[in-house]
KOLTILUM-433230 format. One line per 5 residues: their letters; for each residue y negated, x, z of N, C-alpha, C. Coordinates in steps of 0.02 Angstrom, whole numbers, padded with zeros to 5 digits, always signed. Each point is the difference from the previous one (the first is absolute). Example, Ala and Ser with C-alpha at 12.3 -4.5 7.8 and 13.67 -1.06 7.14 Angstrom:
<atoms>
AS	+00284 +00660 +00390 -00059 -00045 +00000 -00060 +00045 +00000 ~ -00053 -00018 -00036 -00059 +00042 +00003 -00055 -00039 +00037
</atoms>
This chain:
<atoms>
XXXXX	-00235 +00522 +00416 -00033 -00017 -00062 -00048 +00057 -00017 ~ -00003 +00002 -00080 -00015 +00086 -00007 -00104 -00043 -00031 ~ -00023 +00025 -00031 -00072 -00005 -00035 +00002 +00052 -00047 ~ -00016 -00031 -00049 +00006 +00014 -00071 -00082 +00005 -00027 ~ -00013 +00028 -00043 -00075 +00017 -00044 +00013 -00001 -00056
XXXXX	-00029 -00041 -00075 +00009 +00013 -00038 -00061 +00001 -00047 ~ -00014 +00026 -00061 -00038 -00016 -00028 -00005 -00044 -00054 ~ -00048 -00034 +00005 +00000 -00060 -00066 -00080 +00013 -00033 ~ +00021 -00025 -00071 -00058 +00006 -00039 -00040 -00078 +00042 ~ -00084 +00028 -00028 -00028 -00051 +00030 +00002 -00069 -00027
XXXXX	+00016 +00015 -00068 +00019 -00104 -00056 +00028 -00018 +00049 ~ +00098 +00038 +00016 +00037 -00015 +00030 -00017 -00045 +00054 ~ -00017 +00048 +00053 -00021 -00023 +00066 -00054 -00047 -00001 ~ -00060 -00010 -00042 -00026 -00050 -00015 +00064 -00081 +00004 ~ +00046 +00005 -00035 +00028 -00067 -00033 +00054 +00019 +00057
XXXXX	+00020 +00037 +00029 +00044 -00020 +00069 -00047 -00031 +00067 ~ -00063 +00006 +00003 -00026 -00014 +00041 -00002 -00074 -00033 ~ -00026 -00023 -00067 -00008 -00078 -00007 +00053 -00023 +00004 ~ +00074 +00042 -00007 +00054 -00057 +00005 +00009 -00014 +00085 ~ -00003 +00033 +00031 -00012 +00005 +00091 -00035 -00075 -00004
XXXXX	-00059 +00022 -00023 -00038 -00071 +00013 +00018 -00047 -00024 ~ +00041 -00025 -00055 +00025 -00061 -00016 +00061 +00000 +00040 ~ +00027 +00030 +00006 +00042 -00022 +00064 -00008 +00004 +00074 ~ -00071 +00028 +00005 -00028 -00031 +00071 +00057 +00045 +00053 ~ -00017 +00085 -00020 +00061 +00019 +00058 -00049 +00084 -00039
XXXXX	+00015 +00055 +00045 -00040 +00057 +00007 +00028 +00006 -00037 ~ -00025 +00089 -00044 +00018 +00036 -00026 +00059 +00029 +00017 ~ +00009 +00039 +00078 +00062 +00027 +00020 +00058 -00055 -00003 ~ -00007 -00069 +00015 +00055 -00024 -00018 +00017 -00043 -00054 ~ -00045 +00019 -00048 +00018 -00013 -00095 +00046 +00054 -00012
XXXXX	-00030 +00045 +00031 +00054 +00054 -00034 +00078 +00023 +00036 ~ +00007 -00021 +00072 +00038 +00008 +00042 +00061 -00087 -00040 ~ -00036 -00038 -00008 +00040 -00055 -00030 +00051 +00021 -00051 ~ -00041 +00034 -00043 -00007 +00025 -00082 +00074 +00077 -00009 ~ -00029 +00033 +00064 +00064 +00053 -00007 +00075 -00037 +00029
XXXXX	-00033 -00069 +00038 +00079 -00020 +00037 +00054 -00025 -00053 ~ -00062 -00048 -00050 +00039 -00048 -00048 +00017 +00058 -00062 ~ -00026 +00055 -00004 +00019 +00067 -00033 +00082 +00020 +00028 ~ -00012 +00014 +00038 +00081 +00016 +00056 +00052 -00048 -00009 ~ -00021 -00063 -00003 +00052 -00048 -00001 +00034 -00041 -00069
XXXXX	-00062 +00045 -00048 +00027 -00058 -00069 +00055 +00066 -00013 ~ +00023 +00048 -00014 +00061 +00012 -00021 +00077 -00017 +00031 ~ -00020 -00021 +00078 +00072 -00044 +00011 -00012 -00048 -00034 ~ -00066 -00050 +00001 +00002 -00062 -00041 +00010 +00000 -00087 ~ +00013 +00040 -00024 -00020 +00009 -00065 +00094 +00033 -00019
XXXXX	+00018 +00049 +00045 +00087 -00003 +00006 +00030 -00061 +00006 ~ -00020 -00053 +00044 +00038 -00066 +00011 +00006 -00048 -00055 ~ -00065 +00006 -00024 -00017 -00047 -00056 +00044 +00021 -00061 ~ +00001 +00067 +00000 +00052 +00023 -00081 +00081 -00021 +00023 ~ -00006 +00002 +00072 +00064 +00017 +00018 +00048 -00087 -00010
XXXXX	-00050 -00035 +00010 +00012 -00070 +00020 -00008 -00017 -00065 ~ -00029 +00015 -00051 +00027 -00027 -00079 +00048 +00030 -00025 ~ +00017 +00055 +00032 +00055 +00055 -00049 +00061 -00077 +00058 ~ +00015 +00007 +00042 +00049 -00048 +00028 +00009 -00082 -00030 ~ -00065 -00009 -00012 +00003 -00077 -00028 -00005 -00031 -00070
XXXXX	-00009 +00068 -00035 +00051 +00005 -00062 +00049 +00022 -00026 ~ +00023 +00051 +00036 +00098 -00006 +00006 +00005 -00009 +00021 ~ -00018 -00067 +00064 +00046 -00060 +00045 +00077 -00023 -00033 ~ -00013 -00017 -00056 +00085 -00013 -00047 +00029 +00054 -00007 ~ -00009 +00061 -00011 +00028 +00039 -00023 +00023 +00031 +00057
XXXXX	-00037 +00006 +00053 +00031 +00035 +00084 +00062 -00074 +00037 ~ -00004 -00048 -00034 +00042 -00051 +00029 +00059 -00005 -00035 ~ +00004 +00031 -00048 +00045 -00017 -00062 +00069 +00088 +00026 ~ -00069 +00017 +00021 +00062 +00072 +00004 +00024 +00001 +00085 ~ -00026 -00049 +00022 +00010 +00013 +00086 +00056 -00039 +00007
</atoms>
């Protein structure tokens, strides 16, 4: 596991630190949450197009099969 530095404006980091606190969990892992569900919504976000593009030509993929 590598460590990373970044810079944030201080508003920013102000209102990442209050969202930490409404969810009652540090800063390092607001943001460690935040890059995971970053990483993972474009498989989720492929499935979701992928799974309406299928279940509205459901007739039309059955009709030619």
């Amino acid at each position: 596991m590598e460590t990373i530095t970044i810079t944030v404006a201080d508003d920013r980091l102000s209102k990442l630190k209050e969202i930490a606190a409404d969810f009652d969990v540090t800063l390092e892992e607001l943001v460690c949450l935040t890059i995971e569900n970053l990483l993972l919504q474009p498989e989720a976000v492929f499935r979701q197009a992928m799974e309406y593009t299928l279940n509205k030509n459901r007739e039309l993929y059955q009709r030619l099969a």
